[in-house]
C-alpha positions as CSV (number, residue, x, y, z in Angstrom):
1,X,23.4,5.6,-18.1
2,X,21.1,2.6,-19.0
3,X,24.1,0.2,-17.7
4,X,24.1,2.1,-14.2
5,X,19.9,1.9,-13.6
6,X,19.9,-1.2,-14.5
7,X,22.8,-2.1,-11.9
8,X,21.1,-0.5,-9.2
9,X,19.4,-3.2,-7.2
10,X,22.4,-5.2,-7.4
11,X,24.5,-1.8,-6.0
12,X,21.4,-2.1,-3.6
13,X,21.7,-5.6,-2.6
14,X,25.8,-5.7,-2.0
15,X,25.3,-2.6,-0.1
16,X,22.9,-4.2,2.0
17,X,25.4,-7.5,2.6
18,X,28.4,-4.7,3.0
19,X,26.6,-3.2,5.5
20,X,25.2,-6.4,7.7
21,X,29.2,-7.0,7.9
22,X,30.1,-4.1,9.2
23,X,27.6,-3.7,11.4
24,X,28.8,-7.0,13.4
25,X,32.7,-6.1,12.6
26,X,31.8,-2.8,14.4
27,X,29.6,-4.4,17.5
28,X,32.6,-7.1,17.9
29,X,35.0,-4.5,18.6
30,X,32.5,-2.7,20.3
31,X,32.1,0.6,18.2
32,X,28.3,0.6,17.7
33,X,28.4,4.1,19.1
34,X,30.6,4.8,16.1
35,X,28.5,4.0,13.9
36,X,25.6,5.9,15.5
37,X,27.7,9.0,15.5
38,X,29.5,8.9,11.9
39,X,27.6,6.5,9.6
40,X,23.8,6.5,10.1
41,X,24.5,10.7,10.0
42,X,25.3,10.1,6.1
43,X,22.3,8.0,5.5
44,X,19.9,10.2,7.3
45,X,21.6,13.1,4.5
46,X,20.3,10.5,2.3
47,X,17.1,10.6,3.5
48,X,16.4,14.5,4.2
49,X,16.7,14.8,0.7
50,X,14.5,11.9,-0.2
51,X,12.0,14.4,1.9
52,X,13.0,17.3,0.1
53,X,12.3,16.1,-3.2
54,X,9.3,14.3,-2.7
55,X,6.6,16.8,-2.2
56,X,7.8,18.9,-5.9
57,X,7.4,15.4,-7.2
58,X,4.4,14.3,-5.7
59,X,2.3,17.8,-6.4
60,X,3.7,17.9,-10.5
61,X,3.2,14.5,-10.9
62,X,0.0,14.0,-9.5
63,X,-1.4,17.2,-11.5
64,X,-0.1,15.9,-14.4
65,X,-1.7,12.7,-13.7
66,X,-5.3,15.0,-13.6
67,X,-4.6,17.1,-16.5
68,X,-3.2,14.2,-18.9
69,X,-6.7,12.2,-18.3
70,X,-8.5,15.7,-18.6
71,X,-11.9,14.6,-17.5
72,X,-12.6,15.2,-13.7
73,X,-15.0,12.0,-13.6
74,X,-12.5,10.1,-15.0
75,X,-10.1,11.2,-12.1
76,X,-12.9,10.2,-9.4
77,X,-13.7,7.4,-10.7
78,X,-9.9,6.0,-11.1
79,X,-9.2,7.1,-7.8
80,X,-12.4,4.9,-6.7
81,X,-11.2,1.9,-7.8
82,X,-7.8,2.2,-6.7
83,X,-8.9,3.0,-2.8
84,X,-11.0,0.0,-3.4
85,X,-8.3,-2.1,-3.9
86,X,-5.9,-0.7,-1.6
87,X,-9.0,-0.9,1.3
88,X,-8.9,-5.2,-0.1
89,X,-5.1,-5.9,-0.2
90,X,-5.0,-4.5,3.6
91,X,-7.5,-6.5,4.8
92,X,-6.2,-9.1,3.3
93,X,-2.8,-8.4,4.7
94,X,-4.5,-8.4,7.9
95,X,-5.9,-11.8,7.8
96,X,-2.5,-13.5,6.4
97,X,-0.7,-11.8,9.7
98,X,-3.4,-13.0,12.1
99,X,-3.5,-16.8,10.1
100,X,0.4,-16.6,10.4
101,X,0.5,-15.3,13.6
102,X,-2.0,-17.7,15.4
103,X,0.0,-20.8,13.8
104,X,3.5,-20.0,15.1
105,X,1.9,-18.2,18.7
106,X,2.8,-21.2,20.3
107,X,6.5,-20.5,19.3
108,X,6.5,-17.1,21.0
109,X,8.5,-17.0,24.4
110,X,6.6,-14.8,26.7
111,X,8.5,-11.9,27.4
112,X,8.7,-10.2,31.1
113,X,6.2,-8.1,30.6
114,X,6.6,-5.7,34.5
115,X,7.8,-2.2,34.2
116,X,7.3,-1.6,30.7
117,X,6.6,2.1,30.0
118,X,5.1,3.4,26.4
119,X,3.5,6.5,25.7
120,X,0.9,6.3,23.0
121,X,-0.5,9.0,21.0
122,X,-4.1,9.8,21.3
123,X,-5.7,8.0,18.6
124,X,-7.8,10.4,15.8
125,X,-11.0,10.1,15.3
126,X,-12.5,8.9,12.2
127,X,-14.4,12.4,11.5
128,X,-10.8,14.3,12.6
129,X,-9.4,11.9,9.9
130,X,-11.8,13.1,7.5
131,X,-11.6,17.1,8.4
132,X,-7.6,16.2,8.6
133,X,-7.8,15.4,4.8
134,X,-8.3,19.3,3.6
135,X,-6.0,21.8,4.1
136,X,-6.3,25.4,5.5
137,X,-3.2,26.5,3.9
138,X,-1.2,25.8,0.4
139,X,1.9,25.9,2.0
140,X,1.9,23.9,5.7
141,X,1.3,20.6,4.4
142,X,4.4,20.8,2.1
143,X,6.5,22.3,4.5
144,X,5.1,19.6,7.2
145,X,4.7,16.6,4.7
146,X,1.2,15.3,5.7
147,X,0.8,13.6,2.7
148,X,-2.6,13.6,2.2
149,X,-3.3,17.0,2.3
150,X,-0.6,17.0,-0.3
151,X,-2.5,15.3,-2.7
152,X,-5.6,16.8,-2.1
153,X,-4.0,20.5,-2.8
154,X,-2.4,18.7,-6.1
155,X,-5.6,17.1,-7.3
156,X,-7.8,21.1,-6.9
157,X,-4.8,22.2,-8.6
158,X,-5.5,19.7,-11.6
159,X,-9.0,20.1,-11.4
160,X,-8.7,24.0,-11.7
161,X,-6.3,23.6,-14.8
162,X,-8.7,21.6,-16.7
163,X,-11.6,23.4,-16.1
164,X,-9.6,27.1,-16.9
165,X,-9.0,25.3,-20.6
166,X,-7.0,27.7,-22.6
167,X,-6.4,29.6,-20.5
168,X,-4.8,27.0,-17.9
169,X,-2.2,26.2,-20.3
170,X,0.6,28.2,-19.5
171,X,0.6,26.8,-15.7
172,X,0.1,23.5,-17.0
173,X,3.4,24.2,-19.1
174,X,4.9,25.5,-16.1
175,X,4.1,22.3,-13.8
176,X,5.9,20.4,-16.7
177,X,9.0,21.9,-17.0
178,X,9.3,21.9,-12.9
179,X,8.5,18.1,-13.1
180,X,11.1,17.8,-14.7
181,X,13.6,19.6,-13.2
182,X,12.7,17.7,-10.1
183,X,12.8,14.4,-11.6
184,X,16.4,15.6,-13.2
185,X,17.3,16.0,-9.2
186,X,15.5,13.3,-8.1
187,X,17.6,11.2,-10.4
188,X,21.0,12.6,-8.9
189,X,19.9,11.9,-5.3
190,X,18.6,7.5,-6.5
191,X,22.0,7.3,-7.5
192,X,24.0,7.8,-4.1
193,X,21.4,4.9,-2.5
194,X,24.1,2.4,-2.1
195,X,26.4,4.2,-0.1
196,X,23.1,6.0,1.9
197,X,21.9,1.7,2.2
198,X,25.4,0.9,3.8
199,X,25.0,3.7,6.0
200,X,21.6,3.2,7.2
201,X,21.9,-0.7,7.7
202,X,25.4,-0.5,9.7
203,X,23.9,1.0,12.6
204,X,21.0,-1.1,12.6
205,X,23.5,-4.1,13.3
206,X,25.9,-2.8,15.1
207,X,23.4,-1.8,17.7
208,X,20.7,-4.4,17.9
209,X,23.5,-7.2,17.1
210,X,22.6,-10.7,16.3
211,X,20.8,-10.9,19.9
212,X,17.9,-9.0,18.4
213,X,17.0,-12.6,16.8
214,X,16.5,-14.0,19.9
215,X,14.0,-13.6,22.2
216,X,12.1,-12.0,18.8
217,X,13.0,-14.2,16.1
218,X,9.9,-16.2,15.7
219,X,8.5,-13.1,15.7
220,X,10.3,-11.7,13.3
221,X,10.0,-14.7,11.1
222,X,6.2,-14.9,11.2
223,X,6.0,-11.6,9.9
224,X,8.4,-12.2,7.2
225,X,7.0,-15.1,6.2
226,X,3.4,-13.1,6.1
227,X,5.2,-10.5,3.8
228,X,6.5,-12.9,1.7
229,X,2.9,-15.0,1.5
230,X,0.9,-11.6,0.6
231,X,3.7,-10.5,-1.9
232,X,3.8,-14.1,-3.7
233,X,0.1,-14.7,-3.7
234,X,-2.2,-11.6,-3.4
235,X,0.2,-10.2,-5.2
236,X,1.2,-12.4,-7.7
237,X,-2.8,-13.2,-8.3
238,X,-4.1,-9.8,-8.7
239,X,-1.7,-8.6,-11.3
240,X,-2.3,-12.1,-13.0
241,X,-6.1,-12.1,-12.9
242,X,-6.8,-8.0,-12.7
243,X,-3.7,-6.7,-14.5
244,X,-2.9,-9.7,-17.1
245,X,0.3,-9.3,-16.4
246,X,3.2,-12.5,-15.0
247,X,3.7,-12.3,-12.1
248,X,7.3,-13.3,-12.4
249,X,7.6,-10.3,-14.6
250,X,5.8,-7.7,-12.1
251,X,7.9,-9.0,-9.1
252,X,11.2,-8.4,-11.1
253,X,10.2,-5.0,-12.4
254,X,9.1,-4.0,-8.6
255,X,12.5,-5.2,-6.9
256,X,14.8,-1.8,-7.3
257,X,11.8,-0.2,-5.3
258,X,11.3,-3.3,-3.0
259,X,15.1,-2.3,-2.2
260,X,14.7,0.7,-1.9
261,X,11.8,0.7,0.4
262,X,13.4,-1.9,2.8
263,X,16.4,0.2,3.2
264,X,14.5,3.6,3.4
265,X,11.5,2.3,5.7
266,X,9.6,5.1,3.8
267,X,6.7,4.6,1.0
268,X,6.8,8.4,0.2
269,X,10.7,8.3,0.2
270,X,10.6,5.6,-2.3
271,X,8.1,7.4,-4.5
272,X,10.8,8.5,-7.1
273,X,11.9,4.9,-7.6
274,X,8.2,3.6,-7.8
275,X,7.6,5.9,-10.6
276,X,10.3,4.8,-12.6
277,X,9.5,1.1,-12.0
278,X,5.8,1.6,-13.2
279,X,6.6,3.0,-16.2
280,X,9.9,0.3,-16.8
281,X,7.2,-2.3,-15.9
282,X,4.9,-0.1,-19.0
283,X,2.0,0.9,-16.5
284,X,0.5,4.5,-18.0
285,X,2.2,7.7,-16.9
286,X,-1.0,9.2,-15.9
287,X,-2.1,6.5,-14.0
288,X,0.8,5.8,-11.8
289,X,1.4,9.6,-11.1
290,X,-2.0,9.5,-9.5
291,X,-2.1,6.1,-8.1
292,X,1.4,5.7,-6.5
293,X,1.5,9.0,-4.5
294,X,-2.1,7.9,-3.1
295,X,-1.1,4.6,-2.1
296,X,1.9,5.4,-0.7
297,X,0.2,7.5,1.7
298,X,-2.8,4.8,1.9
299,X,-1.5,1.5,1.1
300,X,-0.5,-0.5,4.5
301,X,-0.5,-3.8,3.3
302,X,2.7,-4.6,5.1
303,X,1.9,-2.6,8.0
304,X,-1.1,-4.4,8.8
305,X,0.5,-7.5,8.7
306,X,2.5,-6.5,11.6
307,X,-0.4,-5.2,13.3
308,X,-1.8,-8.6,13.3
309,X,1.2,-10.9,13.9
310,X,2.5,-7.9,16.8
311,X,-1.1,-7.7,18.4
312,X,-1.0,-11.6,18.6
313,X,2.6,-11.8,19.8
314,X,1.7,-9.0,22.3
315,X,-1.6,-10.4,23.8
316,X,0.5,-13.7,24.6
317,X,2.8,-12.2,26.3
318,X,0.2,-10.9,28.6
319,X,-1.4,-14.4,29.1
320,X,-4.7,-13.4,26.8
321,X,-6.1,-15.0,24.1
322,X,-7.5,-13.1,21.4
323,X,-11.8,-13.8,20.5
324,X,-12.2,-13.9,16.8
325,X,-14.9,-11.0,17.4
326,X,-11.2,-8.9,18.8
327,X,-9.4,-10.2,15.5
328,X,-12.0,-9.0,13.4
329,X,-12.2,-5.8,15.2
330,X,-7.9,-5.7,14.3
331,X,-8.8,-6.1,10.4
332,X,-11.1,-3.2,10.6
333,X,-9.2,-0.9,13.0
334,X,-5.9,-1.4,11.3
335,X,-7.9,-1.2,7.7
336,X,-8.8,2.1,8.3
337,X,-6.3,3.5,10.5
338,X,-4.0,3.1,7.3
339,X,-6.0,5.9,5.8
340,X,-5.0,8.3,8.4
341,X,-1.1,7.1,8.6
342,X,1.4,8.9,6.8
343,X,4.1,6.4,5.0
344,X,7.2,7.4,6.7
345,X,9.7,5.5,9.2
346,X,8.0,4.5,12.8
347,X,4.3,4.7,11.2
348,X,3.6,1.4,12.3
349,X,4.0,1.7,15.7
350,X,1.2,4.9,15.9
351,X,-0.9,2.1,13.9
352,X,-0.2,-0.6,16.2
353,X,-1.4,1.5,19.2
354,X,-4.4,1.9,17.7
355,X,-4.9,-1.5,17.2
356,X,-4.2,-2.8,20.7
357,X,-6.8,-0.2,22.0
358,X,-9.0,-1.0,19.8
359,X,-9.0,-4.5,21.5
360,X,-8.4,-3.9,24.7
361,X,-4.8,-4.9,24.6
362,X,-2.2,-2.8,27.1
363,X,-0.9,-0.2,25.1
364,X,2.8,-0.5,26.9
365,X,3.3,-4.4,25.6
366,X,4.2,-2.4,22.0
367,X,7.6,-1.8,24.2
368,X,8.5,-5.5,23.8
369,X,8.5,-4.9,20.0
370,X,9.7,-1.4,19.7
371,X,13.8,-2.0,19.5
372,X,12.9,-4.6,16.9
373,X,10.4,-2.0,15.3
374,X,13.1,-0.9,12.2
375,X,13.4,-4.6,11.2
376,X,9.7,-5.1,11.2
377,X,9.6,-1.7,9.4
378,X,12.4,-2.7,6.7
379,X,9.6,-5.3,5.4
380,X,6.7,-4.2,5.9
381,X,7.6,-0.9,3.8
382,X,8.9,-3.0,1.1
383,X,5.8,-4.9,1.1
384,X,3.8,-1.4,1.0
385,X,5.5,-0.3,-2.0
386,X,5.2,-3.5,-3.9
387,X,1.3,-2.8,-3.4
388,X,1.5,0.1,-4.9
389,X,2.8,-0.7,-8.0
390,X,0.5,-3.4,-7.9
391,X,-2.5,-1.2,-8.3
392,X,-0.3,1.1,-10.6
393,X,-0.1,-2.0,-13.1
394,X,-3.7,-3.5,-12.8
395,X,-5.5,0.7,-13.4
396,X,-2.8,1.0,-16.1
397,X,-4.1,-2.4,-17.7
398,X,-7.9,-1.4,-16.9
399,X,-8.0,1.6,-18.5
400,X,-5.9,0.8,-21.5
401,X,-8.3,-2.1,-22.0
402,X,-11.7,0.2,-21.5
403,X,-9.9,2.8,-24.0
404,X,-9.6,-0.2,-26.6
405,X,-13.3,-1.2,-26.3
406,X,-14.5,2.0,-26.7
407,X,-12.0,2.8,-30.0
408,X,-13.7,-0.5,-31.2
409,X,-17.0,0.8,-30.5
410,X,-16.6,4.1,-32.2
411,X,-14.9,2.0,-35.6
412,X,-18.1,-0.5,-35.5
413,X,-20.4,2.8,-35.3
């Protein structure tokens, strides 16, 4: 069993390179409707039951998260410092897209930009975001897997366990054994990712083709090279200076879910994986069943990378230069739209209309990025999750370091 988890990200990775070759094998012969029609179906099986499993885990791990730290202040006050971080690494995310993406714009080959038609949803407002957060009914947030809501139900349901004392045992009992059960299932469903990676990358390729690089590619690379720059430094120098942990070691420990993610495109589908990383990588149980389900629904550091280096790419294209009073207005727009965006497949691009309104930016130029958008989205999610188990690490590390001062307090006294 051991063998077989610790071969997974290699599975991963060949299934990844399988499927790139296939994907041009099947656009040379000119199949790519094949693929459409009899591969991705197997992957999106895949991913259904990713959905499926992750709100039972979500809800039981999050409530044990609450009832295992058993002080309510203690909750709010490890959920403060963890939005505070998430709220930093975005912004900084932010800034390392716009840095990247104002070094490379003149690289960009402006697009023909006439007849392009987008739709964009009607962007909510900050006090809707807020009102959006609590839910008027236990079950339509798990049935409709808004995220937040999700948590929110999980957390009262904590909350009301530990203030019940004795007599909130028995549930608590109860929302063990069905963690586990779920985690037993959850388990069953990680191990197919291989074949659901080869099936969800194939049609990708044999669709968009090596063309997609074209026009795009410095696109493309900007952002990946922003991904990689935020996940190597930010990164690497928070876990370092917050969490006291190598980086080299936190990097290695988060690449089954950095896999995972960038094949899945989903934070919250990744959630399982996360959780099992965090605790292989030794962060505290009850700190990463409370911190990774939050940021995954939070945490946009990749997204907002895109935002800037797509918002950059997008305003050349039009002829307009960005003022650095519009790129500050991107940091905080796509800062706090990530609050509000739930981390599933095609997230980005509600996020990215936001942030073109925001700065005046015509809202139909995200159609010159959209047929790229699941290669954008294959990174930026893997960046995402990374920052989540980033946070999970550096809390774990806080807390178990508070919990020795204060056992040395109580010996001195």
């Amino acid at each position: 069993m051991e063998k077989i988890k610790n071969s997974l990200p290699i599975q991963i990775f060949i299934a990844l390179g399988l499927g790139i070759v296939a994907g041009l094998i099947f656009l040379s012969v000119g199949a790519a409707d094949f693929t459409e029609a009899y591969i991705k179906p197997f992957g999106t099986i895949f991913l259904n039951l990713l959905k499926f499993i992750v709100v039972p885990i979500v809800i039981t791990s999050i409530i044990q998260g609450v009832v295992s730290l058993s002080d309510i202040k203690k909750v709010g006050t490890i959920g403060l410092r963890t939005i505070i971080y998430y709220f930093c690494t975005t912004a900084f995310a932010i800034v390392i897209g716009l840095i990247f993406a104002n070094i490379f714009k003149g690289t960009y080959k402006v697009l023909e930009t006439s007849a392009l038609e987008y739709e964009a949803a009607e962007p909510t407002s900050f006090m809707d975001t807020i009102v959006n957060i609590f839910p008027s009914n236990l079950f339509d947030p798990m049935v409709n897997n808004t995220m937040l809501q999700v948590i929110v139900i999980a957390l009262f349901v904590g909350f009301g366990i530990i203030i019940a004392g004795d007599k909130g045992l028995p549930f608590k009992e109860w929302i063990d054994s069905a963690y586990e059960v779920f985690m037993v299932i959850m388990r069953g469903i990680i191990k197919m990712t291989p074949i659901a990676v080869f099936c969800l990358i194939t049609p990708v390729v044999a669709v968009n083709g090596p063309q997609v690089l074209g026009s795009l590619a410095m696109v493309l690379l900007t952002a990946y090279i922003a991904y990689a720059v935020h996940a190597l430094f930010t990164y690497s120098l928070a876990v370092k200076t917050l969490g006291h942990m190598s980086p080299v070691q936190f990097l290695k420990g988060a690449l089954p879910a950095f896999l995972f993610a960038f094949s899945s495109t989903s934070s919250i589908g990744t959630l399982p994986v996360t959780l099992e990383c965090a605790e292989k990588m030794g962060g505290r149980k009850d700190v990463a069943s409370f911190t990774l389900p939050l940021g995954a629904t939070i945490n946009m550091d990749g997204t907002a990378i895109y935002q800037g280096v797509c918002a950059i790419f997008i305003a050349s294209c039009y002829g307009i230069n960005l003022t650095l009073g519009q790129m500050v207005t991107i940091v905080l727009t796509a800062t706090l739209a990530s609050v509000g965006t739930a981390g599933t497949p095609g997230a980005g691009m509600i996020m990215l209309a936001m942030v073109l309104q925001s700065v005046g930016l015509p809202v139909e130029g995200i159609a010159l990025v959209a047929g790229v958008d699941r290669i954008f989205d294959m990174g930026r999610t893997g960046i995402n999750v990374v920052g989540d188990l980033s946070a999970a690490m550096i809390i774990s590390d806080y807390e178990t370091r508070r919990e020795m001062r204060e056992a040395a307090k109580g010996s001195y006294k």
